[in-house]
TORPA-4810 file (N, C-alpha, C, O; in nm, 3 decimals):
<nodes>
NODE_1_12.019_10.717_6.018_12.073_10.595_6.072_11.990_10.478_6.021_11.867_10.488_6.022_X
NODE_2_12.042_10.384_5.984_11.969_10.254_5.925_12.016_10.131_5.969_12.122_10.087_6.015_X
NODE_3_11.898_10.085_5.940_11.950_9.934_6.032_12.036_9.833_5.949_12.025_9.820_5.827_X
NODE_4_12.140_9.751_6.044_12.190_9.712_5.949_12.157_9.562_5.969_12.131_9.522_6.082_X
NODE_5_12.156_9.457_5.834_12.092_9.337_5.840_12.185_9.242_5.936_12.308_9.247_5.924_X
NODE_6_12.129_9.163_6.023_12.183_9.056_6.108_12.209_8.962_6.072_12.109_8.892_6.081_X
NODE_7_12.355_8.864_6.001_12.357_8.738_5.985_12.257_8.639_6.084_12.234_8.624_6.204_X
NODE_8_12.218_8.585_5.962_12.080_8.475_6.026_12.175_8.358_6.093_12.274_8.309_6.038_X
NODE_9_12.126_8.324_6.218_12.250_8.202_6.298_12.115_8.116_6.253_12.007_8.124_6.194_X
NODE_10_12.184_8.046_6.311_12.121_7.835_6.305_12.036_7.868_6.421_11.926_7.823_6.392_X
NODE_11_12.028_7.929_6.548_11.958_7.901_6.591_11.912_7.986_6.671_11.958_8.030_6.777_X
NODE_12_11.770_8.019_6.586_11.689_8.162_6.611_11.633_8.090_6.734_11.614_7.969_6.748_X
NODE_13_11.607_8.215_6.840_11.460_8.208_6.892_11.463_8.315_6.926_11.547_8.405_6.932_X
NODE_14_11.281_8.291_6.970_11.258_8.426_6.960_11.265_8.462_7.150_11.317_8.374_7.219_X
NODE_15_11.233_8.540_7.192_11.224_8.608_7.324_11.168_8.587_7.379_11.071_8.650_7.337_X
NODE_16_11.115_8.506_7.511_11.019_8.500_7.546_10.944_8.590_7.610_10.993_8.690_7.662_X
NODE_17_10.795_8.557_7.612_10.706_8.664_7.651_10.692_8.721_7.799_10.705_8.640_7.891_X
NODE_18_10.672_8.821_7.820_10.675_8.836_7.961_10.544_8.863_7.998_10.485_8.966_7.968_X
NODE_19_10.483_8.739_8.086_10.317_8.736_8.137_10.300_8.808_8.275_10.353_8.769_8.379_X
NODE_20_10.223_8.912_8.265_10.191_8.971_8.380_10.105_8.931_8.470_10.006_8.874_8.425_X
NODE_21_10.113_8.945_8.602_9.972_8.880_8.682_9.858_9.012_8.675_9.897_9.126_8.650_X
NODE_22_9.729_8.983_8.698_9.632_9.041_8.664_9.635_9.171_8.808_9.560_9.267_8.788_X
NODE_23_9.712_9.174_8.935_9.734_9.221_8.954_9.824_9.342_8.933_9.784_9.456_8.960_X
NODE_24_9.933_9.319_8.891_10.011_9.384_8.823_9.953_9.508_8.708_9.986_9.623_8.680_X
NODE_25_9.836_9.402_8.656_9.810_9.470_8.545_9.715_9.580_8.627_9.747_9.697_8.608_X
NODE_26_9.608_9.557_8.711_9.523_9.616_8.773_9.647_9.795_8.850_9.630_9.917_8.839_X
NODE_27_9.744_9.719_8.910_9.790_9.896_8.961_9.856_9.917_8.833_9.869_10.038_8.815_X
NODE_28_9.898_9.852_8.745_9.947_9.975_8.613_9.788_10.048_8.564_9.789_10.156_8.507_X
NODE_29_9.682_9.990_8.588_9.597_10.067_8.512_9.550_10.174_8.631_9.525_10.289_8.595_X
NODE_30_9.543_10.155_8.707_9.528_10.300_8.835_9.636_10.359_8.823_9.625_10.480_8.801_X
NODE_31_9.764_10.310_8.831_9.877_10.431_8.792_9.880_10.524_8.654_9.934_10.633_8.641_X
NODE_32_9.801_10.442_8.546_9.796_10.511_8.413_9.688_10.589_8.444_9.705_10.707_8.411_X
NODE_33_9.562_10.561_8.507_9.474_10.676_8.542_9.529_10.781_8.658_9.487_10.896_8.647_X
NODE_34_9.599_10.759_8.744_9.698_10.904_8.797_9.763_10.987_8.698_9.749_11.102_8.659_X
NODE_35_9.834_10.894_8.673_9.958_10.997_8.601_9.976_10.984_8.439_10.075_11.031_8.382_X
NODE_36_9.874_10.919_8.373_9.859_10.949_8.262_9.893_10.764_8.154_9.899_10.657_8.216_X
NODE_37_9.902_10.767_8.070_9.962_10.652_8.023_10.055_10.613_7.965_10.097_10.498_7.967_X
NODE_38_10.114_10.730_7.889_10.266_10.751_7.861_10.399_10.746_7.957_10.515_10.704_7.952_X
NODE_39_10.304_10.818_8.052_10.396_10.837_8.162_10.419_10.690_8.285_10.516_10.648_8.350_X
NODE_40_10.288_10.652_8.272_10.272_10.524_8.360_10.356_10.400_8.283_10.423_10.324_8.353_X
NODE_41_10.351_10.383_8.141_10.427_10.311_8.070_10.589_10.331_8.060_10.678_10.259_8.015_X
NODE_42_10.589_10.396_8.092_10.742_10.482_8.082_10.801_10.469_8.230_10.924_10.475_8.234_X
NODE_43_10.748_10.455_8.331_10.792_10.419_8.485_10.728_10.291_8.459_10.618_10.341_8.436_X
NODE_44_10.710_10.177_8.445_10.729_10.062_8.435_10.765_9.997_8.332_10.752_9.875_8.335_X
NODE_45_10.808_10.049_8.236_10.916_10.005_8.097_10.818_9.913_8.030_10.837_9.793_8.012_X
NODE_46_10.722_9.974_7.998_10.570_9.895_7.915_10.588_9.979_7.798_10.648_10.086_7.809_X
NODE_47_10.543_9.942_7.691_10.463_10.009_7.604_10.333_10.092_7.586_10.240_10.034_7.531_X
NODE_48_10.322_10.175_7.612_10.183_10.245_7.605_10.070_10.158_7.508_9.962_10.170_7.564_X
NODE_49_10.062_10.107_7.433_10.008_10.008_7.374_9.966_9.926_7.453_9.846_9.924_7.478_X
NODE_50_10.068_9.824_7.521_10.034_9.741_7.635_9.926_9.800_7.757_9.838_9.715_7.773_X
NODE_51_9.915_9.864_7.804_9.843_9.944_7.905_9.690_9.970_7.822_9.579_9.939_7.867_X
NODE_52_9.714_10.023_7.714_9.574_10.086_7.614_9.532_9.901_7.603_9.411_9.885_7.620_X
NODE_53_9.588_9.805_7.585_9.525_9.693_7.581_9.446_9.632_7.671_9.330_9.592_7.662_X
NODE_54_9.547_9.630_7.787_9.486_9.595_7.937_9.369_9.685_7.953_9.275_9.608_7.973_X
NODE_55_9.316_9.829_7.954_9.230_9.903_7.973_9.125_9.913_7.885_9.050_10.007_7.910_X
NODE_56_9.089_9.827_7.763_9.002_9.789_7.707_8.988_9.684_7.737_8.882_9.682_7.799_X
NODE_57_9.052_9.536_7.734_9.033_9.416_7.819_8.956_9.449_7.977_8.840_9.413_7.998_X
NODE_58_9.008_9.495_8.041_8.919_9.538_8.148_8.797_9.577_8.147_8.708_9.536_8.222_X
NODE_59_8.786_9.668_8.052_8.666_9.768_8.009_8.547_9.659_7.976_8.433_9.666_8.020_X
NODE_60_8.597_9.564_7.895_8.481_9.448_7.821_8.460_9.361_7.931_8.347_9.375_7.979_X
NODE_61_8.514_9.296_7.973_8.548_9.223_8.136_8.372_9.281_8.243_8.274_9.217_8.283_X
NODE_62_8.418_9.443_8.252_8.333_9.489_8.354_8.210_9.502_8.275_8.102_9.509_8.333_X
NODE_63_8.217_9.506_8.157_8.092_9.531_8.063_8.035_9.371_8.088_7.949_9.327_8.165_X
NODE_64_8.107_9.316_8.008_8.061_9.154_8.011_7.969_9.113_8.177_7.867_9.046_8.191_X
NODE_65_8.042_9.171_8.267_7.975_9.082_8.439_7.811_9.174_8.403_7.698_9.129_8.389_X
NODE_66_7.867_9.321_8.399_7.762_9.375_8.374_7.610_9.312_8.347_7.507_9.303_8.413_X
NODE_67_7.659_9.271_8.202_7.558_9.213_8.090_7.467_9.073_8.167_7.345_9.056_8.164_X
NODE_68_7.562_8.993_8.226_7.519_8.854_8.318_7.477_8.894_8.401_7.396_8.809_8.440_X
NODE_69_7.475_8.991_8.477_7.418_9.038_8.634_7.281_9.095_8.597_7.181_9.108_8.667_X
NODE_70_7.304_9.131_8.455_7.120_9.197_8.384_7.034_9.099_8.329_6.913_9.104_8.309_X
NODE_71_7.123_9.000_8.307_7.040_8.858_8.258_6.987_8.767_8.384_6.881_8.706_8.394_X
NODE_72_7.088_8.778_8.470_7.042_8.689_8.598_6.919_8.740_8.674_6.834_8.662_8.719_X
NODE_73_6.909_8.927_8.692_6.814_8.944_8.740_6.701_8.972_8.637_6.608_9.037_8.685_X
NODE_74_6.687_8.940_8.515_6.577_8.944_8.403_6.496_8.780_8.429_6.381_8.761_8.467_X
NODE_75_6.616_8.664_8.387_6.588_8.543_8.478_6.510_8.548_8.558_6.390_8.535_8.530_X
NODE_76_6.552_8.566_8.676_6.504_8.572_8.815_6.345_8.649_8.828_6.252_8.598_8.890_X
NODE_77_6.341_8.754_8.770_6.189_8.813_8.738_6.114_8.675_8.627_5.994_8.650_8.635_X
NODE_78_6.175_8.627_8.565_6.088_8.534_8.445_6.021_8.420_8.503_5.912_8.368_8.481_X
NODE_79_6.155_8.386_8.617_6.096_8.255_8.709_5.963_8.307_8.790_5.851_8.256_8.777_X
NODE_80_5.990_8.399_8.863_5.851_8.476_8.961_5.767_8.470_8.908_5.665_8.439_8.969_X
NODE_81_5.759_8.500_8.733_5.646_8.547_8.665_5.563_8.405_8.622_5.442_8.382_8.611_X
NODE_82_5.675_8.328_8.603_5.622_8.201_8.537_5.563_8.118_8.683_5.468_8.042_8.668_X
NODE_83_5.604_8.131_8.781_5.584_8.057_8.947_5.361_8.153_8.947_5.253_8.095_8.954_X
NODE_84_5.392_8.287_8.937_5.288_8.330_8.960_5.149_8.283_8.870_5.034_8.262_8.910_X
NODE_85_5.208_8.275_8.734_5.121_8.226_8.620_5.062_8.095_8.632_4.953_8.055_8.592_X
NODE_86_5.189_8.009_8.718_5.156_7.829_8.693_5.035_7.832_8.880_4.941_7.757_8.903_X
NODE_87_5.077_7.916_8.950_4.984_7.912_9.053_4.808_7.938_9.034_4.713_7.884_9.092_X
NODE_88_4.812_8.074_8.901_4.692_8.096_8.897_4.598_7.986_8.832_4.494_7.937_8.874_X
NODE_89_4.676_7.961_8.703_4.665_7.791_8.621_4.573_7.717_8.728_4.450_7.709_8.726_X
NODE_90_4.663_7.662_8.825_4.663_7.550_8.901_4.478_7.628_8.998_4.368_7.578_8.973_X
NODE_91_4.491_7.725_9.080_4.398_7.739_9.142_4.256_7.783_9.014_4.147_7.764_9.069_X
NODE_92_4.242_7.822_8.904_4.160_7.831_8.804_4.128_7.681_8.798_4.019_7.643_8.840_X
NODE_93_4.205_7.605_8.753_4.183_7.459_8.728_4.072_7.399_8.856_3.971_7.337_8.823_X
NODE_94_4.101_7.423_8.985_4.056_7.387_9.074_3.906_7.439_9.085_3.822_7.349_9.095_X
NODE_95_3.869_7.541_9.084_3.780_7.661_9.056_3.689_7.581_8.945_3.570_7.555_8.963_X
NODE_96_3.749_7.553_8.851_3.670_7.497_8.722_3.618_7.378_8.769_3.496_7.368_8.762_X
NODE_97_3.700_7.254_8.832_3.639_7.186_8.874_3.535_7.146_8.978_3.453_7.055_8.986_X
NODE_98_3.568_7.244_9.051_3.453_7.311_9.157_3.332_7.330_9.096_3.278_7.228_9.139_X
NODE_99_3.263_7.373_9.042_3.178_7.427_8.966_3.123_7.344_8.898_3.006_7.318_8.927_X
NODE_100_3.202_7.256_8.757_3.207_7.139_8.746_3.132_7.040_8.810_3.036_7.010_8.740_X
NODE_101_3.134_7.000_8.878_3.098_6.889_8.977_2.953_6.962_9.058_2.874_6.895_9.124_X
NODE_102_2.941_7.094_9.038_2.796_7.164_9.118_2.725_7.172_9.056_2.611_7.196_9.095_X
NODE_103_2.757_7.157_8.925_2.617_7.185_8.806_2.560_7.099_8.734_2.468_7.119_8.654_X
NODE_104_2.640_6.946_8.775_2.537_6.801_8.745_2.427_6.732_8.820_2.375_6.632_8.772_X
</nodes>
């Protein structure tokens, strides 16, 4: 069977896209982890493609918060470290001048 060519009209368009909400997308990807992804695509008239997209998008998503939640608490140790360093600074300084001032 072969396709046969479509007289071109005056006035193409194309289809518009159909945007899913991120919910939507979230129970197709728990339904594709039940029952598979062929099958999950196939009870909601998706493309298996579509689903394998969403489930790497997700995948980088949870990787990505991941990555910021390891930087924030790397941060957060750098500040402590740098708070502890500028305290000893500060009381050494004091110390020096102490001393300083006892030995003229």
């Amino acid at each position: 069977m072969t396709r046969q060519a479509t007289p071109m009209s005056k006035s193409k368009t194309k289809p518009k896209r159909t945007r899913y909400s991120q919910a939507y997308r979230d129970e197709a990807l728990a339904l594709a982890e039940r029952v598979g992804v062929s099958e999950a695509a196939e009870q909601l008239g998706l493309q298996p493609a579509q689903i394998y997209q969403w489930r790497i998008k997700a995948r980088n998503a949870a990787s990505q918060s991941q990555r910021e939640q390891a930087l924030a608490d790397e941060n957060a140790r750098l500040k402590r470290q740098l708070s502890e360093a500028n305290e000893e600074l500060a009381i050494t300084k004091k110390a020096a001048a102490y001393f300083a001032r006892n030995q003229k």
